[in-house]
Structure formats: structure tokens, C-alpha cells
C-alpha positions as CSV (number, residue, x, y, z in Angstrom):
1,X,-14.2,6.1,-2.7
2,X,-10.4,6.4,-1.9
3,X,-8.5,9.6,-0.8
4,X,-4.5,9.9,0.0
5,X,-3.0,10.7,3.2
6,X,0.2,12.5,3.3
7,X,2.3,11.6,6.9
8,X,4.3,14.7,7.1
9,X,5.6,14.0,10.5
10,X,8.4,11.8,12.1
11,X,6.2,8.5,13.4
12,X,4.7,5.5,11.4
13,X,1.1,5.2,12.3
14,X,-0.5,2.2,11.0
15,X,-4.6,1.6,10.6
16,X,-6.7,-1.0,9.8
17,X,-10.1,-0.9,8.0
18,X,-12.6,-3.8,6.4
19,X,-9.5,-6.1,7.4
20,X,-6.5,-4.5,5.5
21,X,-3.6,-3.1,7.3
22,X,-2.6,0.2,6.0
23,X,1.2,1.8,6.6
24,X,1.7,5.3,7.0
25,X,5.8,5.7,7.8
26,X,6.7,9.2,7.7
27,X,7.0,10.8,4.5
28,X,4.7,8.4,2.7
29,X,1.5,9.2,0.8
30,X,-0.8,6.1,1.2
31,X,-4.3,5.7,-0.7
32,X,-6.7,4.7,2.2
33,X,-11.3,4.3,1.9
34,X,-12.7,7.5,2.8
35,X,-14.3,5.7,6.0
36,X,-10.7,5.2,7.0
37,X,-9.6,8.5,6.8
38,X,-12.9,9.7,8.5
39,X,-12.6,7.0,11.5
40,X,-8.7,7.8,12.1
41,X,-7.6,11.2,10.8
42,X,-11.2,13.2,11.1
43,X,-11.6,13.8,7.7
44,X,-14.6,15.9,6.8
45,X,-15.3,16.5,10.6
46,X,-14.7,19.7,12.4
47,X,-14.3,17.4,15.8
48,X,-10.7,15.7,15.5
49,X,-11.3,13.6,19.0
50,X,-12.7,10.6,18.4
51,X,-9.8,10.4,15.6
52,X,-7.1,11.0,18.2
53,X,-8.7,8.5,21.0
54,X,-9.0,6.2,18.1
55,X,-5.0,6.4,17.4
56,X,-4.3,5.7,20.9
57,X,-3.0,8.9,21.5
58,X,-5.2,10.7,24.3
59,X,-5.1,8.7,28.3
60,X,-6.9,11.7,29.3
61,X,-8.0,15.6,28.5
62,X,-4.8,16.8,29.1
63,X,-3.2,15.0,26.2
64,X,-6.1,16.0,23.4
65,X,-3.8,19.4,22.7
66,X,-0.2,17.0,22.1
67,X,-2.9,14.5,20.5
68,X,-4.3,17.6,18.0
69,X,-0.9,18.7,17.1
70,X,0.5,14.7,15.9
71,X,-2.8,14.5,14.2
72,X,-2.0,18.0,12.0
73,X,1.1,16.0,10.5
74,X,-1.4,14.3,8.2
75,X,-3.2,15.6,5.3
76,X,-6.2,14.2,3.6
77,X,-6.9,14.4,-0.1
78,X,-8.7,13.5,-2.8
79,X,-6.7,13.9,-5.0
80,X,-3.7,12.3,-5.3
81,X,-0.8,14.6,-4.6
82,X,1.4,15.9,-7.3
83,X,4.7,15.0,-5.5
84,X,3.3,11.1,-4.2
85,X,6.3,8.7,-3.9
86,X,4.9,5.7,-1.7
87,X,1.7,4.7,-2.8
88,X,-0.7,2.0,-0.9
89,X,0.2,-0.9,-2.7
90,X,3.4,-0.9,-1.0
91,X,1.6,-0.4,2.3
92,X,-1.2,-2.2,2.4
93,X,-1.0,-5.3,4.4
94,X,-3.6,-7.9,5.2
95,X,-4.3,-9.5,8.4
96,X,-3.8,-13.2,9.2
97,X,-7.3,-15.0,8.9
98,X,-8.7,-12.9,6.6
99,X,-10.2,-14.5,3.5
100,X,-8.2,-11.8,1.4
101,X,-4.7,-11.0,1.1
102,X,-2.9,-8.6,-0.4
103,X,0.5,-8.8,-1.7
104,X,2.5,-7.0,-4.6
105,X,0.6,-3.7,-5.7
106,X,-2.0,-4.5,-4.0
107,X,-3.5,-7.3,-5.7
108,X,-6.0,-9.2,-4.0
109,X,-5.5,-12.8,-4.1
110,X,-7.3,-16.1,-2.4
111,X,-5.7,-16.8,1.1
112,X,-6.5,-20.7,0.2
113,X,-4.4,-20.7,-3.0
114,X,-1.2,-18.6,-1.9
């Protein structure tokens, strides 16, 4: 299952699940996996920590309340928003080694035959 994440804010965060690269510059809606959003952004979980630490963003405890307020310029959906203007597939890169890449909208083609 995918849901979008809106980047509301002014900085590019980038996240990488199952070996995809996904772009998030601001102002961007990106389709991401639901374990994505969960691991990075807290989705569905009252505790936004281990998202923040997982960003990079907290050294120690007195950073989790900066941390907190970055992480609130992102919102999770399911559904895809009504005013979505960069979508995934424009986002989405793979990383080098992997036996998938993705190029174009997202289409996933053999690493051995591109």
C-alpha cells in the first residue's frame, strides 16, 4: 500500500526504502510505501522520535522539540491530494547496484539491459 506525502516546508528531505531513493523538495507531493512513511515521518504512530532520529535531525534531547517542529511540515495521506503537482515518478530514484532501476515515471526496468 502507497500513501502521499505533502513537503510543506523549505528543505528537500530524501528517503530510501526496499532500495529506491525517494525526493521530497519542498512543495512536492511524492507517493512513498506505507512502511516508508511509518519508518521516516511517524505515520500512524503517536511517538514521532524514532522518525526524527531516523532523519538525522536530533544529536541529543534538546534538539527533539526543533526536530518535532521540521517533521510537522509533512503530511501523510492516503489519498492523493486534490492539488498534487510533483508526483513520485519524477522523484523516485534508484540506487547504484541495485538489480532495479527506475527511470521515466517510474518504470522499473532491468539494471543489466539499460
Amino acid at each position: 500500500m502507497n500513501v502521499w506525502v505533502q513537503n510543506t516546508g523549505t528543505e528537500e528531505v530524501k528517503a530510501s526504502w526496499d532500495g529506491v531513493l525517494y525526493e521530497m523538495p519542498p512543495g512536492s507531493t511524492v507517493e512513498v510505501p506505507v512502511h516508508l512513511a511509518h519508518a521516516y515521518f511517524g505515520y500512524d504512530d503517536t511517538d514521532k522520535e524514532q522518525a526524527v532520529m531516523r532523519l538525522g535531525w536530533v544529536q541529543t534531547a534538546n534538539d527533539m522539540p526543533a526536530a518535532l517542529e521540521r517533521l510537522a511540515a509533512f503530511h501523510v495521506t492516503r489519498d492523493k491530494p486534490e492539488d498534487c503537482r510533483s508526483l513520485s515518478p519524477a522523484a523516485v530514484r534508484a540506487f547504484p547496484g541495485n538489480s532495479k532501476r527506475v527511470v521515466g515515471g517510474a518504470r522499473i526496468i532491468d539494471a543489466a539491459k539499460a
